[in-house]
Jmol script that loads the backbone (N, CA, C; Angstrom):
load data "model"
ATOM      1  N   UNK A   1     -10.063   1.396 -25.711  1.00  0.00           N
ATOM      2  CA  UNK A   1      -9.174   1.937 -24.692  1.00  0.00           C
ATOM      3  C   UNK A   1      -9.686   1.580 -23.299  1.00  0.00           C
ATOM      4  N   UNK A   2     -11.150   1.829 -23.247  1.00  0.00           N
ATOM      5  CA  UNK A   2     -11.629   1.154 -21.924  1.00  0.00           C
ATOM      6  C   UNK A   2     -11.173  -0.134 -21.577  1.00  0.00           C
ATOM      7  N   UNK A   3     -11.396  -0.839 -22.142  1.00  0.00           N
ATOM      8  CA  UNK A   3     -11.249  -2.190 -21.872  1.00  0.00           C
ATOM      9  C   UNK A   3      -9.838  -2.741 -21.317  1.00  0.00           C
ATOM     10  N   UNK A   4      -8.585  -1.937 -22.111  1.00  0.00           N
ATOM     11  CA  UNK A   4      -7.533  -2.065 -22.088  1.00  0.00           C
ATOM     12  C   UNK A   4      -6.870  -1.345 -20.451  1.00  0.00           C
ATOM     13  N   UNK A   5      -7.960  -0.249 -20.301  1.00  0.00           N
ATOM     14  CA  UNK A   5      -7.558   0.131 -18.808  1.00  0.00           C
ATOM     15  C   UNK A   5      -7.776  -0.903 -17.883  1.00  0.00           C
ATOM     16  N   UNK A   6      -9.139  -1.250 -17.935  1.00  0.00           N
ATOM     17  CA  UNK A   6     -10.204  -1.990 -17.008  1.00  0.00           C
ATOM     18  C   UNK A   6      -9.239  -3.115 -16.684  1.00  0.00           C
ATOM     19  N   UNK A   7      -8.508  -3.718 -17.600  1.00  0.00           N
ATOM     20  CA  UNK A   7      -8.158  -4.801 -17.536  1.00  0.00           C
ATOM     21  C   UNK A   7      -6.567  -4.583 -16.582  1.00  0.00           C
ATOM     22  N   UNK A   8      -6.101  -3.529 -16.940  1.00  0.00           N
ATOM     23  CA  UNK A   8      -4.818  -2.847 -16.149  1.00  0.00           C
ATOM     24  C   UNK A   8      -5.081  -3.206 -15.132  1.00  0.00           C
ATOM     25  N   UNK A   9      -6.309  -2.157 -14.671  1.00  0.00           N
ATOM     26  CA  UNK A   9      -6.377  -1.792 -13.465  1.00  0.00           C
ATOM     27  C   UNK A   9      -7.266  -3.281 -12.114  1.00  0.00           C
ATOM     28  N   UNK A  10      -7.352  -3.884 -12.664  1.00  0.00           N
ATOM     29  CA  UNK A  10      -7.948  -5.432 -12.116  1.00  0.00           C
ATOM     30  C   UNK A  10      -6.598  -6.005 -11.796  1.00  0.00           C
ATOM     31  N   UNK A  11      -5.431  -6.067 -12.210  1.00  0.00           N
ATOM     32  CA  UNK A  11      -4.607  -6.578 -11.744  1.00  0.00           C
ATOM     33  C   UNK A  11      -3.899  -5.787 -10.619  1.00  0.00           C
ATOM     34  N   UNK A  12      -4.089  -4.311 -11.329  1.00  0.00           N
ATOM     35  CA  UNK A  12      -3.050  -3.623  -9.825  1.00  0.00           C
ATOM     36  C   UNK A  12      -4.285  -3.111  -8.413  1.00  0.00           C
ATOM     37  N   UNK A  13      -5.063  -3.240  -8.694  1.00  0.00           N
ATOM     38  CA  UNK A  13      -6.113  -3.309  -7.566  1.00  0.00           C
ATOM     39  C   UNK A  13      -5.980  -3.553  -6.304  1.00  0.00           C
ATOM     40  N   UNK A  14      -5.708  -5.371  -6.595  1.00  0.00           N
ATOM     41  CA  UNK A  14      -5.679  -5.884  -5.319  1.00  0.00           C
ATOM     42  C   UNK A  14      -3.985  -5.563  -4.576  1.00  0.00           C
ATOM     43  N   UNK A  15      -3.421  -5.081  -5.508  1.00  0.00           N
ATOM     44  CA  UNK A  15      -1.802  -4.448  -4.988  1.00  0.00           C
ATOM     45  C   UNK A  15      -2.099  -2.721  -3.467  1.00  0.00           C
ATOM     46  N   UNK A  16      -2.786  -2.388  -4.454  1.00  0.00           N
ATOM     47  CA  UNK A  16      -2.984  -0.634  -4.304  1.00  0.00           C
ATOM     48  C   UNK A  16      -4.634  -0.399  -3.507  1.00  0.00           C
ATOM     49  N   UNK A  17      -4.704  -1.630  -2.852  1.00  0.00           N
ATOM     50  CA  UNK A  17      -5.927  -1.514  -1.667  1.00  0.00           C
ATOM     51  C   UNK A  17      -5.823  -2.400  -0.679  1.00  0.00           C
ATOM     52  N   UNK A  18      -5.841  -1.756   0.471  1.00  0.00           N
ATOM     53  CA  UNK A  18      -5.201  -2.254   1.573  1.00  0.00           C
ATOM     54  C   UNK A  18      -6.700  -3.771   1.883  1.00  0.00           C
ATOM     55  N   UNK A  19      -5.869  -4.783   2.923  1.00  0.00           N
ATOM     56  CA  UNK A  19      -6.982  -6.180   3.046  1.00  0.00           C
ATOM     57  C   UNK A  19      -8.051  -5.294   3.692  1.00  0.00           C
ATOM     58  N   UNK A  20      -8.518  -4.510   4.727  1.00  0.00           N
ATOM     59  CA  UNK A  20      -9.391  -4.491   4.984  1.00  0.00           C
ATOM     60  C   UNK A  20     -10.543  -3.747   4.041  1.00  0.00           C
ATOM     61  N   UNK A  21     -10.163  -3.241   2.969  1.00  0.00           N
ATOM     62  CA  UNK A  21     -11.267  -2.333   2.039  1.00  0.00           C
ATOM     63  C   UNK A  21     -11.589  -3.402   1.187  1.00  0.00           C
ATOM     64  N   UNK A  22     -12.736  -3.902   1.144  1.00  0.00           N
ATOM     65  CA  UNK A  22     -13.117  -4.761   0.447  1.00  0.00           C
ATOM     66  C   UNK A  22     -14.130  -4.366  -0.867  1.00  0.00           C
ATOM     67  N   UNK A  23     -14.232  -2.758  -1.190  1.00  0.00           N
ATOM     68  CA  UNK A  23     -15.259  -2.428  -2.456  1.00  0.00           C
ATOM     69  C   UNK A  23     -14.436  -3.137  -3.727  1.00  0.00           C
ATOM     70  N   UNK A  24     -15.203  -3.479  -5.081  1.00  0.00           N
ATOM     71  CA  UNK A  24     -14.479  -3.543  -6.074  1.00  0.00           C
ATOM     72  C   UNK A  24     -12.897  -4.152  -6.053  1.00  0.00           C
ATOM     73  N   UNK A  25     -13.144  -5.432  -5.446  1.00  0.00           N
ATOM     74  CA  UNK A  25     -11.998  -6.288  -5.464  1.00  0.00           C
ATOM     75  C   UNK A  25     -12.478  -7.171  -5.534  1.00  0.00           C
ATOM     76  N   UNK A  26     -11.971  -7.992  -6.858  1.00  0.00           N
ATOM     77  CA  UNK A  26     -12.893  -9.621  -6.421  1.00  0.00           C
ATOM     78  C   UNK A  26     -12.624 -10.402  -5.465  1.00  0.00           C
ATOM     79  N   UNK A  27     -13.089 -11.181  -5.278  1.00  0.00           N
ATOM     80  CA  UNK A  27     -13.069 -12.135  -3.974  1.00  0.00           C
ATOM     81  C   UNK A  27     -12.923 -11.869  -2.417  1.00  0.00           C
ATOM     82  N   UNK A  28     -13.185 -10.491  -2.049  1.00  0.00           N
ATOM     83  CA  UNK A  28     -13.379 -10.075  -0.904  1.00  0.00           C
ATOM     84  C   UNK A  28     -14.838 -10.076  -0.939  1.00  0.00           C
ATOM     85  N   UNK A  29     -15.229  -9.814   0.202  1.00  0.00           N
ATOM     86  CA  UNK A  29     -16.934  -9.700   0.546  1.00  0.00           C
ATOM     87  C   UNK A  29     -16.864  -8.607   1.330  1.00  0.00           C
ATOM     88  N   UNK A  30     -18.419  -7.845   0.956  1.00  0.00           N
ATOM     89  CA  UNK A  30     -18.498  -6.784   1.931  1.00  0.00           C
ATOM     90  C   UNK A  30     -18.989  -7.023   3.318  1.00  0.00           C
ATOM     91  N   UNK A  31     -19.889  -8.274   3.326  1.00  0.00           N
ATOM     92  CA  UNK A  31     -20.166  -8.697   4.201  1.00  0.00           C
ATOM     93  C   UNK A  31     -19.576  -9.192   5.495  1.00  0.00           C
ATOM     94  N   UNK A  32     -17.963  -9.648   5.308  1.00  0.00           N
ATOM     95  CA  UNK A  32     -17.277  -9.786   6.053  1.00  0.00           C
ATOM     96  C   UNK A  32     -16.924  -8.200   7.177  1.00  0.00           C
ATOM     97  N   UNK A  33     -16.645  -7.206   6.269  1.00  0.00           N
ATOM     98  CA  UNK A  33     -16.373  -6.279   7.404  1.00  0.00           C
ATOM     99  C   UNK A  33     -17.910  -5.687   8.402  1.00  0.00           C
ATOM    100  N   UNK A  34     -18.826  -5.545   7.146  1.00  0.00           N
ATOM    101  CA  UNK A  34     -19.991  -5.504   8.382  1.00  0.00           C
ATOM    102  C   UNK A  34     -20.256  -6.801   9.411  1.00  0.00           C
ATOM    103  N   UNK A  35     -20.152  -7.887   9.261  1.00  0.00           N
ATOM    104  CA  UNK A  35     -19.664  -8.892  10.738  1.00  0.00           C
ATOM    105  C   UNK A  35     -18.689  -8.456  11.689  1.00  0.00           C
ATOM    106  N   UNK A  36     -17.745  -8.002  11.105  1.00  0.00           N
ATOM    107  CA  UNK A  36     -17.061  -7.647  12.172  1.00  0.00           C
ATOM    108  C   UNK A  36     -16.901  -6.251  12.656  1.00  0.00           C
ATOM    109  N   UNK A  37     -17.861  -5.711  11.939  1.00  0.00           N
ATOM    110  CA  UNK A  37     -18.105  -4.269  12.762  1.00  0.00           C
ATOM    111  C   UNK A  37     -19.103  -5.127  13.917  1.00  0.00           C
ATOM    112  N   UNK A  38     -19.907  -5.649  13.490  1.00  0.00           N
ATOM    113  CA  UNK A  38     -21.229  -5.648  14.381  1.00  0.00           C
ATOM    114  C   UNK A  38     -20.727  -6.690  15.429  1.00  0.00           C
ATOM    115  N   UNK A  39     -19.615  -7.169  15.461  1.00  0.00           N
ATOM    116  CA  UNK A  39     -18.899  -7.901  16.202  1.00  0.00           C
ATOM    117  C   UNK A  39     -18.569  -6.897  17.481  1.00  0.00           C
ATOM    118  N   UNK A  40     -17.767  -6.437  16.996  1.00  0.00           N
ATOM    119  CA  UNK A  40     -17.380  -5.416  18.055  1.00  0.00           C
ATOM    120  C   UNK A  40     -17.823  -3.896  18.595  1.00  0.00           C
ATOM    121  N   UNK A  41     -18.806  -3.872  17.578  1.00  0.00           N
ATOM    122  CA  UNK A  41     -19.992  -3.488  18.425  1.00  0.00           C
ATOM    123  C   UNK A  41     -21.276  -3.695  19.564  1.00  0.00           C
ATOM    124  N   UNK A  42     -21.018  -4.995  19.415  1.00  0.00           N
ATOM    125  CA  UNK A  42     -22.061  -5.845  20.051  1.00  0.00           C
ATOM    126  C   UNK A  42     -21.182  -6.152  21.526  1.00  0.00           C
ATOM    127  N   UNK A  43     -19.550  -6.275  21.294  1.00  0.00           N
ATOM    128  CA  UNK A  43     -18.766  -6.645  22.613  1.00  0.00           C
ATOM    129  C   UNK A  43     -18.536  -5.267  23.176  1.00  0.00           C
ATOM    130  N   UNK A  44     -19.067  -4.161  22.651  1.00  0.00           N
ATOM    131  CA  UNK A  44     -18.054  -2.815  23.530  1.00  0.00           C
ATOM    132  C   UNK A  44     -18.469  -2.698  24.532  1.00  0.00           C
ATOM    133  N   UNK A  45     -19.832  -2.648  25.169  1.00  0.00           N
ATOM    134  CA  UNK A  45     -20.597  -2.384  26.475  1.00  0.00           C
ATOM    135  C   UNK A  45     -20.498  -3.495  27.301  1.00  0.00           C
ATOM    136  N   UNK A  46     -19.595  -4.342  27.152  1.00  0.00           N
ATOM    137  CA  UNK A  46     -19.509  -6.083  28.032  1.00  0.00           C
ATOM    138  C   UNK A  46     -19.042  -5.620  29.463  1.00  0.00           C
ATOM    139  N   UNK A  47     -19.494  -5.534  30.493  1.00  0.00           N
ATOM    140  CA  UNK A  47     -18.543  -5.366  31.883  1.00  0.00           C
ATOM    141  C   UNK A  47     -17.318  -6.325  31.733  1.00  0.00           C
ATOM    142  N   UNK A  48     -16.372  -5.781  32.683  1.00  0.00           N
ATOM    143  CA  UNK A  48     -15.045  -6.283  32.910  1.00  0.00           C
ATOM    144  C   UNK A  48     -13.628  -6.087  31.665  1.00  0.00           C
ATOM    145  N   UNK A  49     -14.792  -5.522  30.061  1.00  0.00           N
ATOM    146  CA  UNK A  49     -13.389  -4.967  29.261  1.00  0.00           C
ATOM    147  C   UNK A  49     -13.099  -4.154  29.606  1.00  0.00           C
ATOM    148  N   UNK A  50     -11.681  -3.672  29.659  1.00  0.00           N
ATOM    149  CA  UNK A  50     -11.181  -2.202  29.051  1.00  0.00           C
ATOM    150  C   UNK A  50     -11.067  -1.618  28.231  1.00  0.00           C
ATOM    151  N   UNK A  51     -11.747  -0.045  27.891  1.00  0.00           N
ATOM    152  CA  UNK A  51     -11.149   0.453  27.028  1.00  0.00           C
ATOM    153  C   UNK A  51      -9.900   0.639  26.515  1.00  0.00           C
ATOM    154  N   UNK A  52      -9.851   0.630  25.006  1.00  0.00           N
ATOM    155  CA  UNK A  52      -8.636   0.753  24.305  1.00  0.00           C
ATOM    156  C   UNK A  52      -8.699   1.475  23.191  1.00  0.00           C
ATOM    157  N   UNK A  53      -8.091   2.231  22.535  1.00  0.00           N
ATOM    158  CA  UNK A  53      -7.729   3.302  21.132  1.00  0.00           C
ATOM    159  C   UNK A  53      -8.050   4.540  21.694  1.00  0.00           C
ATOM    160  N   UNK A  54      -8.338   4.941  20.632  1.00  0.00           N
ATOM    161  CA  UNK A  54      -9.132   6.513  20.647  1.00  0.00           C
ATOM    162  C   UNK A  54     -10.527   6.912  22.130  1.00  0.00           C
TER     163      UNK A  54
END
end "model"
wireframe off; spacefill off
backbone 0.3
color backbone group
């Protein structure tokens, strides 16, 4: 029965998780969103941006 889920649920996965959550999806990397955290972490204190969001 496991197997028969496991295998379900690998196909509707990548349906029922949005692009930026990358756990337990193949072929995403986690590594990609920590780059781009540290991306824009690294630009927030730059003189001359403006704040924006929250």
């Amino acid at each position: 029965i496991s197997r028969i889920l496991s295998a379900r649920l690998k196909l509707l996965a990548p349906l029922a998780v949005q692009n930026n959550q990358v756990g337990f999806v193949k072929g995403r990397l986690l590594c990609e969103n920590v780059l781009l955290a540290s991306e824009l972490v690294k630009d927030f204190d730059k003189p001359g941006l403006t704040r924006r969001g929250c």
